[in-house]
C-alpha positions, 0 to 999 in steps of 0.5 A: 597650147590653150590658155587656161581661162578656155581651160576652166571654161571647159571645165566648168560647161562639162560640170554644168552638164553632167550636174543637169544629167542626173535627171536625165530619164536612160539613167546617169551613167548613160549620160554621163559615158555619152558626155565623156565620150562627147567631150573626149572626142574633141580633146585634141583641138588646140585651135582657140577658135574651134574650141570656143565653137565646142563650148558654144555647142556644149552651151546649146546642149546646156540649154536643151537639157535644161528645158527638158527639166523645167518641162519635166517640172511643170508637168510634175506641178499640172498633175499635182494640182489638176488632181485636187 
């Protein structure tokens, strides 16, 4: 049994996630079936330490989506003000 303090935090990284998707450029619903799917892959661990492994990589997508958006952000800004 995982504790509850794993629990939220698996809870908390896939509302992080899917809070990051709504930008993401195939559209949300894809995102959000990949993410599902990707989380409900790993819905069987009950070893801490593999769990803890999951939620670091779920951090590492966290951080590439959220350089996608900032890229995504500062190019949007470029083009407004290379344009003048």
């Amino acid at each position: 049994m995982t504790t509850p303090e794993l629990r939220a935090q698996v809870i908390n990284i896939y509302k992080e996630l899917l809070f990051l998707g709504r930008n993401y450029p195939l559209g949300y619903d894809y995102y959000r079936t990949r993410l599902h799917k990707a989380f409900s892959s790993q819905a069987h661990l009950d070893n801490e330490e593999q769990i803890r492994k999951g939620i670091a990589r779920a951090e590492f997508v966290k951080k590439g989506e959220l350089s996608r958006y900032y890229l995504k952000r500062y190019r949007t800004l470029k083009q407004r003000y290379e344009n003048r």
